[in-house]
N, CA, C and O of each residue as an XYZ file, in Angstrom:
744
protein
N     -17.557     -7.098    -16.142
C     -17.212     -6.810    -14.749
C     -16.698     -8.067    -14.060
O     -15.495     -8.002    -13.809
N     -17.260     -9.119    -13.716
C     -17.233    -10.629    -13.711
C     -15.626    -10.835    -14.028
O     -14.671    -11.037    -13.278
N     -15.723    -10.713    -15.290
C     -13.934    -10.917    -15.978
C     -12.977    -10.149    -15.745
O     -11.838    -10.596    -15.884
N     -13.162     -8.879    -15.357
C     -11.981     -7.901    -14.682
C     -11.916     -8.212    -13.237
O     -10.872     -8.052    -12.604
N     -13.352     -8.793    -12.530
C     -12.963     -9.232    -11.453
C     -11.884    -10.464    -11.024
O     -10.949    -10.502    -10.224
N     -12.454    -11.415    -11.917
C     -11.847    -12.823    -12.050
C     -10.110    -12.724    -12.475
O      -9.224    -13.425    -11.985
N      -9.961    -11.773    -13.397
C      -8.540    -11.163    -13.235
C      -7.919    -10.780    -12.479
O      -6.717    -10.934    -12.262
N      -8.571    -10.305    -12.050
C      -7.907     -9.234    -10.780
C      -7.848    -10.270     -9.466
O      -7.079    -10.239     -8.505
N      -8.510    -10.834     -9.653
C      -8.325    -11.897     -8.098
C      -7.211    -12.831     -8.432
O      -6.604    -13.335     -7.487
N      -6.860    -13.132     -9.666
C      -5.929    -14.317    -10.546
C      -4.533    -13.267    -10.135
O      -3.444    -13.808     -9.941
N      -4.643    -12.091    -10.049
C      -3.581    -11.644    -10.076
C      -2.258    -10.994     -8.575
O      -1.101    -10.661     -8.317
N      -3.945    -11.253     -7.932
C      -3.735    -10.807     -6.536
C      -3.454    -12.062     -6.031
O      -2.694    -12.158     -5.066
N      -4.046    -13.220     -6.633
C      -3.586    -14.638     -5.368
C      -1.633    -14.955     -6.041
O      -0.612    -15.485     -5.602
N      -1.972    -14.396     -7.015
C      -0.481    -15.010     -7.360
C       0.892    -14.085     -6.974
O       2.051    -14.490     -7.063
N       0.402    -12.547     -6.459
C       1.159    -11.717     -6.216
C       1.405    -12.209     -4.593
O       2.388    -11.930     -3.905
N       0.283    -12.978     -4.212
C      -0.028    -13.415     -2.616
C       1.166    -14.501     -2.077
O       2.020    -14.500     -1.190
N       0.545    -15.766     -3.536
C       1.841    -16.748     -3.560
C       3.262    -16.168     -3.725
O       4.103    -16.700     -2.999
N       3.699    -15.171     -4.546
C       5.114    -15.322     -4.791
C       5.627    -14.463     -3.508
O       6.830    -14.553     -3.266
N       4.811    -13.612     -2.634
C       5.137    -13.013     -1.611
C       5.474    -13.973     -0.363
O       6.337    -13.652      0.454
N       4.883    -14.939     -0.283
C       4.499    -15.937      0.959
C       5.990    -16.900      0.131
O       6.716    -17.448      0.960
N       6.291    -17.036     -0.952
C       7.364    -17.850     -1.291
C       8.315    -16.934     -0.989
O       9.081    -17.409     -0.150
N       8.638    -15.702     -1.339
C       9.706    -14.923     -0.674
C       9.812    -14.721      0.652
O      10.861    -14.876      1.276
N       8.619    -14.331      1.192
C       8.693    -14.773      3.004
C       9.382    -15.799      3.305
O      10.027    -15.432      4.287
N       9.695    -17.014      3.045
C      10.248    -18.391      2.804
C      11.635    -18.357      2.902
O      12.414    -18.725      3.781
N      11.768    -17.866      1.878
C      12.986    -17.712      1.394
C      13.836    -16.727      2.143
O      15.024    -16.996      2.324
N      13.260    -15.472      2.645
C      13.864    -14.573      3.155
C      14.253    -15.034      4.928
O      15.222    -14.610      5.559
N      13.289    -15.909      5.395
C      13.298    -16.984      6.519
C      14.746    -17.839      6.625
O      15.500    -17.988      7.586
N      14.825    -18.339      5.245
C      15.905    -19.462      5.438
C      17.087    -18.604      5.578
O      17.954    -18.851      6.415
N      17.138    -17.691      4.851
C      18.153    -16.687      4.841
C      18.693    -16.070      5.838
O      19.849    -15.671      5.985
N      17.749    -16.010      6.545
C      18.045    -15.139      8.029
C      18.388    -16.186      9.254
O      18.751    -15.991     10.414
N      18.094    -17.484      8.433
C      18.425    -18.351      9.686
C      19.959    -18.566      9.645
O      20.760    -18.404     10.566
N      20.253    -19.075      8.030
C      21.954    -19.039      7.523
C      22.806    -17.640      8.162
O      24.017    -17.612      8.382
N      22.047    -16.755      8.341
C      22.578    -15.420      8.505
C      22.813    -15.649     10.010
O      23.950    -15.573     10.477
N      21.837    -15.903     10.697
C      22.071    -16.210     12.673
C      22.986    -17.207     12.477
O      23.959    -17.035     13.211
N      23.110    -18.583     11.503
C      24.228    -19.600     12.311
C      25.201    -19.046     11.826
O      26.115    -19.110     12.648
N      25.601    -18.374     10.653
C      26.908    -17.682     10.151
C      27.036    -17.070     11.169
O      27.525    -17.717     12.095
N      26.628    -15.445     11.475
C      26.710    -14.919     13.297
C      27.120    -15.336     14.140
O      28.214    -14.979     14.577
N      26.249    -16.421     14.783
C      26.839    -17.209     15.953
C      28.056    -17.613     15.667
O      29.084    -17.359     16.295
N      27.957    -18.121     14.901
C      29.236    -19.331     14.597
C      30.897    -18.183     14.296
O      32.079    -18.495     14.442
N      30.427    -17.182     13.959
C      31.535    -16.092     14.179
C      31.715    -15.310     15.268
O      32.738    -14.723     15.619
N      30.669    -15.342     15.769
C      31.190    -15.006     17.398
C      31.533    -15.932     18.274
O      32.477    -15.469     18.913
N      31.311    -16.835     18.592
C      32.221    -17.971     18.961
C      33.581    -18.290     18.791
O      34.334    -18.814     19.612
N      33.814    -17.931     17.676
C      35.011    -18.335     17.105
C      35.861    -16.560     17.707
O      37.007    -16.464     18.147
N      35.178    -15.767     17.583
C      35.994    -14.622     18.175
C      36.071    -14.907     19.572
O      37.140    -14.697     20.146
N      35.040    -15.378     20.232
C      35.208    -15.434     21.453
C      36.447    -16.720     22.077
O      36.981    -16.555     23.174
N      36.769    -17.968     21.187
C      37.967    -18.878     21.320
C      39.220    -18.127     21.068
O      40.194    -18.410     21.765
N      39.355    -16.893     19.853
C      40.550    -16.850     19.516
C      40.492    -15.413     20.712
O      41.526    -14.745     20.678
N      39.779    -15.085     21.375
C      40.350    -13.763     21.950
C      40.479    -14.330     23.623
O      41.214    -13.830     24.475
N      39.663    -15.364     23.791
C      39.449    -16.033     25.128
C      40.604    -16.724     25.489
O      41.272    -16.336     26.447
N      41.096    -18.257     24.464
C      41.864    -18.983     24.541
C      43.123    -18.899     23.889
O      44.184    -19.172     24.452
N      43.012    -18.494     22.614
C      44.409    -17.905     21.982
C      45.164    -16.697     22.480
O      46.386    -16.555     22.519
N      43.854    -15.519     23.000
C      44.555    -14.402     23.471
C      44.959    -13.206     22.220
O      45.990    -12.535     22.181
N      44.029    -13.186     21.424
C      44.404    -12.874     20.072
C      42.729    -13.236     18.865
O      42.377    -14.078     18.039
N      41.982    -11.513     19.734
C      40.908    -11.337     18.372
C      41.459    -11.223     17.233
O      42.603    -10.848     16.974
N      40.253    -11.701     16.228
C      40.434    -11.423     14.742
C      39.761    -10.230     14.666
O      38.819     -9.967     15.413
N      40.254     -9.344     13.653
C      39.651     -8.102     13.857
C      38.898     -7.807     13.006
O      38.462     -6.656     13.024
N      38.505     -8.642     12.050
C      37.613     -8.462     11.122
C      36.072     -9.041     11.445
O      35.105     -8.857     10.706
N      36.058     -9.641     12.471
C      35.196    -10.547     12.687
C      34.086     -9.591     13.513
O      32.895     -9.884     13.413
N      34.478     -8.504     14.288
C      33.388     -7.565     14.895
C      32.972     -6.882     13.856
O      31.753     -7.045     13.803
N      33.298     -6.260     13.068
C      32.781     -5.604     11.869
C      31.888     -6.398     11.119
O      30.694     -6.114     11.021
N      32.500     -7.549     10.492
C      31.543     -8.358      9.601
C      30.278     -8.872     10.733
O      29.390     -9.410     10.072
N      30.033     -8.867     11.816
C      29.272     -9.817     12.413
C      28.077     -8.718     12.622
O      26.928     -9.052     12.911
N      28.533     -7.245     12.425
C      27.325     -6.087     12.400
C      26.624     -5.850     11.005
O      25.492     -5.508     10.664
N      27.753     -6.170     10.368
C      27.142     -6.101      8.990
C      25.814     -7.036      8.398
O      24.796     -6.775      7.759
N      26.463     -8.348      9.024
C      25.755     -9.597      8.747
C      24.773     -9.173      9.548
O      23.779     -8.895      8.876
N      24.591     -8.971     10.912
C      23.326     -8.739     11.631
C      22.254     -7.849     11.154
O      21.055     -8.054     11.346
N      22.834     -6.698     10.425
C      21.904     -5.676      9.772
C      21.571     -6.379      8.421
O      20.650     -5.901      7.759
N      22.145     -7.323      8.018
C      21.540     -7.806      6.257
C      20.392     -9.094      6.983
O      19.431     -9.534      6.352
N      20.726     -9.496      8.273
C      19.809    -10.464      8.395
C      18.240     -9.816      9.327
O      17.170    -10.423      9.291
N      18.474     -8.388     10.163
C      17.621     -8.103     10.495
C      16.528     -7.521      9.685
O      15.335     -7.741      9.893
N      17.236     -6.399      8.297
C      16.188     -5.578      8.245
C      15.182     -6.369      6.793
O      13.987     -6.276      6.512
N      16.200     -7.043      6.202
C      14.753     -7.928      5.106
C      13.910     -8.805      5.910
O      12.734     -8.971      5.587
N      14.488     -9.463      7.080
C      13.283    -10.049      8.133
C      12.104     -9.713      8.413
O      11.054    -10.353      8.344
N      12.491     -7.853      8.991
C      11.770     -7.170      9.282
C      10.692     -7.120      8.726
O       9.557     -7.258      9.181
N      11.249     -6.809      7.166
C      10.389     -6.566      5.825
C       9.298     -7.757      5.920
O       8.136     -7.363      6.028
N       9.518     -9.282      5.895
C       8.995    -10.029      5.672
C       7.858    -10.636      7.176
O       7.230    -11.695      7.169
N       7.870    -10.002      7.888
C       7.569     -9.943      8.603
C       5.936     -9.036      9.143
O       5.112     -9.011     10.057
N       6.222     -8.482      7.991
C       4.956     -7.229      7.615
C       4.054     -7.790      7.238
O       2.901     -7.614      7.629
N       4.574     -8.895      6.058
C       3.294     -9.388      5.084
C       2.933    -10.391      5.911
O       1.709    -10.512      5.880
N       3.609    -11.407      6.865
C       3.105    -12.300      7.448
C       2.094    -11.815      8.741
O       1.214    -12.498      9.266
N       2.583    -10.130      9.157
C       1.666     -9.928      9.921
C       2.270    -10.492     11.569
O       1.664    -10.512     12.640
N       3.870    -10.966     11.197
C       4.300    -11.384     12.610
C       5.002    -10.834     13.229
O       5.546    -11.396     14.180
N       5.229     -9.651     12.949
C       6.339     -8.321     14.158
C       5.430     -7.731     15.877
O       4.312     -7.553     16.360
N       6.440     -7.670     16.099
C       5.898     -7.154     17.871
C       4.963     -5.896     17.172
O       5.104     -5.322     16.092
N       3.895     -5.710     18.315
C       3.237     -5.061     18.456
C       2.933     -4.978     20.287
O       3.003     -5.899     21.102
N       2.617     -3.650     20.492
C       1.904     -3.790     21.805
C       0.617     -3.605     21.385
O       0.312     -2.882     20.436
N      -0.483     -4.504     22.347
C      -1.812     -4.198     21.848
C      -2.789     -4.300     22.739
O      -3.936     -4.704     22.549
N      -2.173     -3.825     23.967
C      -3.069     -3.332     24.893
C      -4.500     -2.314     24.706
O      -5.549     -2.278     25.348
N      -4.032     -1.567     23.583
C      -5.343     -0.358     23.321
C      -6.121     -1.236     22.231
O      -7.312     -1.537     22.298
N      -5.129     -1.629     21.102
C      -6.188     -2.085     20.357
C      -7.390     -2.963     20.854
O      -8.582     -2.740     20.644
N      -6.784     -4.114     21.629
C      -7.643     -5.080     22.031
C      -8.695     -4.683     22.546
O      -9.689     -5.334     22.222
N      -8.839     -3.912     23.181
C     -10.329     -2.691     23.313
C     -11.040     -2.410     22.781
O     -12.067     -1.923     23.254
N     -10.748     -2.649     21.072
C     -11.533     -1.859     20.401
C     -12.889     -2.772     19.256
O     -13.031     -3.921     18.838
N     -13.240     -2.170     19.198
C     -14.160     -3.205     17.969
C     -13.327     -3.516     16.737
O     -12.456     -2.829     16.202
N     -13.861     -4.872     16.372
C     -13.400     -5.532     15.234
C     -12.960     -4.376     13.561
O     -11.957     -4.140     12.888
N     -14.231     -4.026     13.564
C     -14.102     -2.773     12.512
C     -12.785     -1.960     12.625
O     -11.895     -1.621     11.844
N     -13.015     -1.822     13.750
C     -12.106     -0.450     14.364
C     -10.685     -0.406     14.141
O      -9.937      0.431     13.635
N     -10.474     -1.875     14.812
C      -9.049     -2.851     14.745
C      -8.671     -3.294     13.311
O      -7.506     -3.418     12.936
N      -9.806     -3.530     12.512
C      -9.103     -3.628     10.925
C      -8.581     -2.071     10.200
O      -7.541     -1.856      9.577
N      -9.625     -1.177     10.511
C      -9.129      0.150      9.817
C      -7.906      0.219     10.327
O      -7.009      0.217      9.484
N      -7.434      0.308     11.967
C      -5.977      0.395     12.184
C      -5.203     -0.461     11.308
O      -4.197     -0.016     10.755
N      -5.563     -1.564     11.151
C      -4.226     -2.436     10.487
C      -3.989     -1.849      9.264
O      -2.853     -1.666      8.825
N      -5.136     -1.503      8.617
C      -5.177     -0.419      6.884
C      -4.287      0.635      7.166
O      -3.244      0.738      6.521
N      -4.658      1.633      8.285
C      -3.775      2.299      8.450
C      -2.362      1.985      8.637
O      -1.644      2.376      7.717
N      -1.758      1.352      9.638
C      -0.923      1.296      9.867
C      -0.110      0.439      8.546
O       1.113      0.552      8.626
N      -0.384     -0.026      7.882
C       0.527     -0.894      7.329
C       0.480      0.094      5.337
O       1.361      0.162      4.479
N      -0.487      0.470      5.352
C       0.000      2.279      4.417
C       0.748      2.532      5.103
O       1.767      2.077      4.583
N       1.067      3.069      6.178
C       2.239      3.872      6.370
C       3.116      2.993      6.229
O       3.766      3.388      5.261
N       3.668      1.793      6.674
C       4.473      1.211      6.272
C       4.981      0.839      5.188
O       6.191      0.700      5.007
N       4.075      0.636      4.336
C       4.127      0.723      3.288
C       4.952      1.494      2.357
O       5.815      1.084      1.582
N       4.386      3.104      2.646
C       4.884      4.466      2.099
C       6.124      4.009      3.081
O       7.147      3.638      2.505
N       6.111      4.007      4.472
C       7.880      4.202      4.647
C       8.892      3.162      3.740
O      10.056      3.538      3.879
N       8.798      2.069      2.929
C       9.138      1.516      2.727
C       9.291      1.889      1.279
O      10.185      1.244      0.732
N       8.783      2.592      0.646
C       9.384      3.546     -0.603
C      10.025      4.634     -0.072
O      10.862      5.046     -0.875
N       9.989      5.242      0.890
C      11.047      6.240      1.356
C      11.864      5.575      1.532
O      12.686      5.584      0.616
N      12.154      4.713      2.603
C      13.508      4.184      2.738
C      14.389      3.512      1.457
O      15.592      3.517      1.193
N      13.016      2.842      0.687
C      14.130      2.228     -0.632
C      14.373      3.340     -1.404
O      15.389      3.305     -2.098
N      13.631      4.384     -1.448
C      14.425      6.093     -2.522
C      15.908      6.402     -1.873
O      17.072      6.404     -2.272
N      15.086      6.706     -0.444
C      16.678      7.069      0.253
C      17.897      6.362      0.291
O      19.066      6.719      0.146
N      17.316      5.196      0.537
C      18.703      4.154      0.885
C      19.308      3.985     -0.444
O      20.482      3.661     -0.265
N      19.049      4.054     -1.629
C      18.972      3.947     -2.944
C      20.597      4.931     -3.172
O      21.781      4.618     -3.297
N      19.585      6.617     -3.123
C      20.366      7.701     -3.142
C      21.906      7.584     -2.117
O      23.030      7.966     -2.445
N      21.552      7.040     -1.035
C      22.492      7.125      0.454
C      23.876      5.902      0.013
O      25.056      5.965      0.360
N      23.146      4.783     -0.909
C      24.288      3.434     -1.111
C      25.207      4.075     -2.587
O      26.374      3.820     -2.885
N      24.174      5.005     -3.363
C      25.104      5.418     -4.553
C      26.244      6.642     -4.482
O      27.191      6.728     -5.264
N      25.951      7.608     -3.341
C      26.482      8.440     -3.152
C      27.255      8.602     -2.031
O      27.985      9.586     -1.914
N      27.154      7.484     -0.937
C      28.212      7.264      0.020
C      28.927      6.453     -0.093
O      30.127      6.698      0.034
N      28.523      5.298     -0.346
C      28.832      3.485     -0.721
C      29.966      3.342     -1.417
O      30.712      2.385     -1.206
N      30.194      4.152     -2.209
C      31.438      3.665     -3.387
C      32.834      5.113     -2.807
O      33.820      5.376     -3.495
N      32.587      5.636     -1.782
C      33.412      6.746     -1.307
C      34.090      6.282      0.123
O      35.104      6.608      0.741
N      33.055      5.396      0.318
C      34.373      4.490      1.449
C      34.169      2.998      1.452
O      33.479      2.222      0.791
N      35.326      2.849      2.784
C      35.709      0.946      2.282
C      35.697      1.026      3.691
O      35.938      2.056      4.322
N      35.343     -0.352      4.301
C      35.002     -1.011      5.555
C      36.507     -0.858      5.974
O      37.418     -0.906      5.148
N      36.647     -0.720      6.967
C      38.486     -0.568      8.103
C      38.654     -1.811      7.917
O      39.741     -1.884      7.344
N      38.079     -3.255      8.102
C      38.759     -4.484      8.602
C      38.317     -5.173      7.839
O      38.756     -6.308      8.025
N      37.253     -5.097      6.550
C      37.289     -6.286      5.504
C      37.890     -5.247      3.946
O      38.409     -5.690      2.920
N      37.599     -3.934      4.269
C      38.248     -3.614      3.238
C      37.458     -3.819      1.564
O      37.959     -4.069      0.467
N      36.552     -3.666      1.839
C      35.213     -3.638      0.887
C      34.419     -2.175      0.666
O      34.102     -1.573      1.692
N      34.171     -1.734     -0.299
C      33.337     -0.705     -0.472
C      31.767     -0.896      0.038
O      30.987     -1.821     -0.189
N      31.602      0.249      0.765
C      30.534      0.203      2.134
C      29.046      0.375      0.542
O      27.956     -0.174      0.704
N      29.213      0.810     -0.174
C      28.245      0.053     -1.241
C      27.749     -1.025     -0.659
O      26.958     -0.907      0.277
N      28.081     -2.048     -1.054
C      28.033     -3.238     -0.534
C      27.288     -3.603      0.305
O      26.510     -4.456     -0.122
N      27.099     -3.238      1.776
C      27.044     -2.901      2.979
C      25.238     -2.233      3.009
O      24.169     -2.623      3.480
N      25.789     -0.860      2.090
C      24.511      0.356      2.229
C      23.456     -0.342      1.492
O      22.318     -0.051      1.858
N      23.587     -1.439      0.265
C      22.760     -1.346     -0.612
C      21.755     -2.559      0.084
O      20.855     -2.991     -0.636
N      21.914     -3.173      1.627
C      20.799     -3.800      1.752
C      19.504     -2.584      2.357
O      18.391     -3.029      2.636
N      19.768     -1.226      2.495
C      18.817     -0.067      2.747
C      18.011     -0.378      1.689
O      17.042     -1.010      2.110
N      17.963     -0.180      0.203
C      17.388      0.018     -0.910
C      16.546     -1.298     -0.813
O      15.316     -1.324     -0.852
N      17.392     -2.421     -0.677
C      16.712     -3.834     -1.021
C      15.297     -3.569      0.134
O      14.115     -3.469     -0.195
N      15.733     -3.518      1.194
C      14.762     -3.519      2.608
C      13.533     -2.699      2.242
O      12.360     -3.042      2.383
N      13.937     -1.719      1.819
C      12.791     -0.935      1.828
C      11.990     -0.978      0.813
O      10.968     -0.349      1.085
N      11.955     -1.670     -0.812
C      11.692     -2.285     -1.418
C      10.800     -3.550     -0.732
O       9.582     -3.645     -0.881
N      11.461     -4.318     -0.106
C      10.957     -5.477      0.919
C       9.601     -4.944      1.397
O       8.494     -5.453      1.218
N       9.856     -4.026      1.920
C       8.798     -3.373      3.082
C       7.840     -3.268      2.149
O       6.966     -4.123      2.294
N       7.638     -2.369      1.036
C       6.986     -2.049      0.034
C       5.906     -2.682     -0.212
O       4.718     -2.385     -0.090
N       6.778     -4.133     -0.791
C       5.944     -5.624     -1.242
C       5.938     -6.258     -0.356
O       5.736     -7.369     -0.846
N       6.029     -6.403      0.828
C       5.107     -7.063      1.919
C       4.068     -6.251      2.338
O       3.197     -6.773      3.035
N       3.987     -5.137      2.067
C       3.241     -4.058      2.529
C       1.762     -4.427      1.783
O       0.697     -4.830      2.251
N       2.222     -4.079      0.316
C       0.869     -4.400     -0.448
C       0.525     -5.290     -0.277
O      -0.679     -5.541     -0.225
N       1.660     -6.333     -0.084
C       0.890     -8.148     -0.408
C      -0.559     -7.971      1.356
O      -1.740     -8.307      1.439
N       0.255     -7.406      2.238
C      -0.279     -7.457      3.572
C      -1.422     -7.021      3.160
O      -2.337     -7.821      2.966
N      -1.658     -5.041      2.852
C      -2.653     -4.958      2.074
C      -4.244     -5.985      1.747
O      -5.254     -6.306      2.373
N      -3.670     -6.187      0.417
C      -4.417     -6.898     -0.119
C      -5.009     -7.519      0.466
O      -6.219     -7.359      0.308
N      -4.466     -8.837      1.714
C      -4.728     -9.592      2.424
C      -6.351     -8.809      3.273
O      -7.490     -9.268      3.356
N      -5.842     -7.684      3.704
C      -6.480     -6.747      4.468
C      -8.077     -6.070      3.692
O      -9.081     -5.770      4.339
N      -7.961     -5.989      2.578
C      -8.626     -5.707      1.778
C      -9.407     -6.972      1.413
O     -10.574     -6.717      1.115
N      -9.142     -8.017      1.367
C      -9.865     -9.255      0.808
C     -10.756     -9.137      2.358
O     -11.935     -8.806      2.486
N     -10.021     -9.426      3.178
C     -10.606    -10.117      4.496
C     -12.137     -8.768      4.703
O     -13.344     -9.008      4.729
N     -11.587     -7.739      4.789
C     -12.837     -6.967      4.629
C     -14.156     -7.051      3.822
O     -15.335     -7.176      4.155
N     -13.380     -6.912      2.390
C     -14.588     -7.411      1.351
C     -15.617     -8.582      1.591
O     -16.816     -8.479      1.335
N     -14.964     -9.799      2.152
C     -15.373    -11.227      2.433
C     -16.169    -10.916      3.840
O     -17.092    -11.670      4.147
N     -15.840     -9.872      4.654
C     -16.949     -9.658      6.178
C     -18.074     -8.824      5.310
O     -19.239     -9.189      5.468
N     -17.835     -7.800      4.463
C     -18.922     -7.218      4.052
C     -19.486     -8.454      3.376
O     -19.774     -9.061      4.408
N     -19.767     -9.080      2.629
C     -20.083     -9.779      1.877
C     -20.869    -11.121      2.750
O     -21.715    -11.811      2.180
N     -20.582    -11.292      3.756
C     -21.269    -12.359      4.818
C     -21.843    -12.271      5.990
O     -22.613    -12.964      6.654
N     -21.000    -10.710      6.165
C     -21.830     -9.960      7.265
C     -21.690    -10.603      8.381
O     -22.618    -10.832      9.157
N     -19.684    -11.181      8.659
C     -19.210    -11.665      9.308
C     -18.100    -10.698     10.131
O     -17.264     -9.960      9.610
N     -18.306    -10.889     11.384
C     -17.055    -10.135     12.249
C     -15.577    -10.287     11.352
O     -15.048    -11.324     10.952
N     -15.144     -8.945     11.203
C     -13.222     -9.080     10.712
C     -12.538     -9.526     11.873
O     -12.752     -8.931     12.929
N     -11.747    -10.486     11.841
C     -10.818    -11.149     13.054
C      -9.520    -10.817     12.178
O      -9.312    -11.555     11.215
N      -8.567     -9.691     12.449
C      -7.752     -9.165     12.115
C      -6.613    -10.862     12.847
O      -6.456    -11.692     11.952
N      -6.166    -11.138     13.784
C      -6.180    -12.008     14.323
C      -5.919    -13.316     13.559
O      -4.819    -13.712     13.175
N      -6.670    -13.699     13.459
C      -6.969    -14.776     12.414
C      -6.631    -14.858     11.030
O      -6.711    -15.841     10.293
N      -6.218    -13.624     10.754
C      -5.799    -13.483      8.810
C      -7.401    -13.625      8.164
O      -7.276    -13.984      6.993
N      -8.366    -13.520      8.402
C      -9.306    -13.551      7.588
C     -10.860    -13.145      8.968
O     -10.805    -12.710     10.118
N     -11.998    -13.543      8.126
C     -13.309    -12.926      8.586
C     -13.724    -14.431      9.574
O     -14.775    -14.480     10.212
């Protein structure tokens, strides 16, 4: 028992690490993704301001880019536990109370995050390669297939979050310490 435990924790801290290294990574990404953005709207805004003469490719690509940099954010954002919330009701509630919500809520996220990567999956193979963007002229493939990636994302930040959620519990039962959802741990 001991040794399936000791496994199982070997396997969960390292599923923990490579999640928190993709959080990282998916960070830097989204930052390259905002100065690419900016830095193309600016430049639309000189050539349509001062030249008198938008580029017309540049509103299209700058939605595209915004949706590849928002929704894996999103994703990564789950496992860190750092997306808006309102939490006027929760904060009301007892510690217990407030961890079962986070269990809850982040299963569902979870599960939405295999729906969306099935769907988006089905939606990038069967729309994606049947049309091409008006102003870069690329097959919207391309485009559709950050749905699949995202929701995938969601998935594995979901569990990694999980887990997190599941340790921190085990460790209050075990010390017979208040859960501070809050805090990432007991």
């Amino acid at each position: 028992m001991g040794d399936t435990r000791s496994r199982l924790s070997k396997l969960t801290t390292g599923f923990r690490k490579a999640t928190t290294t993709l959080d990282g990574l998916i960070r830097m990404y989204a930052l390259v993704l905002a100065v690419v953005l900016t830095s193309l709207v600016f430049l639309q805004v000189i050539f349509r301001y001062v030249l008198s003469s938008g580029l017309p490719w540049v509103n299209e690509l700058s939605q595209y880019l915004a949706i590849w940099m928002v929704l894996p954010l999103a994703a990564a954002l789950i496992g860190s536990d750092d997306h808006i919330r309102i939490s006027v009701f929760v904060d009301r509630l007892s510690a217990r109370t407030v961890h079962l919500i986070a269990i809850i809520e982040t299963v569902t996220i979870t599960a939405f995050g295999v729906v969306f990567a099935y769907a988006g999956t089905v939606y990038a193979l069967e729309s994606g390669f049947r049309s091409v963007s008006p102003s870069l002229g690329v097959d919207m493939f391309y485009i559709y297939v950050v749905l699949p990636v995202s929701g995938a994302l969601f998935a594995v930040f979901g569990v990694s979050r999980l887990i997190e959620l599941f340790e921190d519990g085990a460790q209050a039962v075990e010390t017979g310490d208040v859960i501070d959802v809050e805090d990432g741990g007991a």
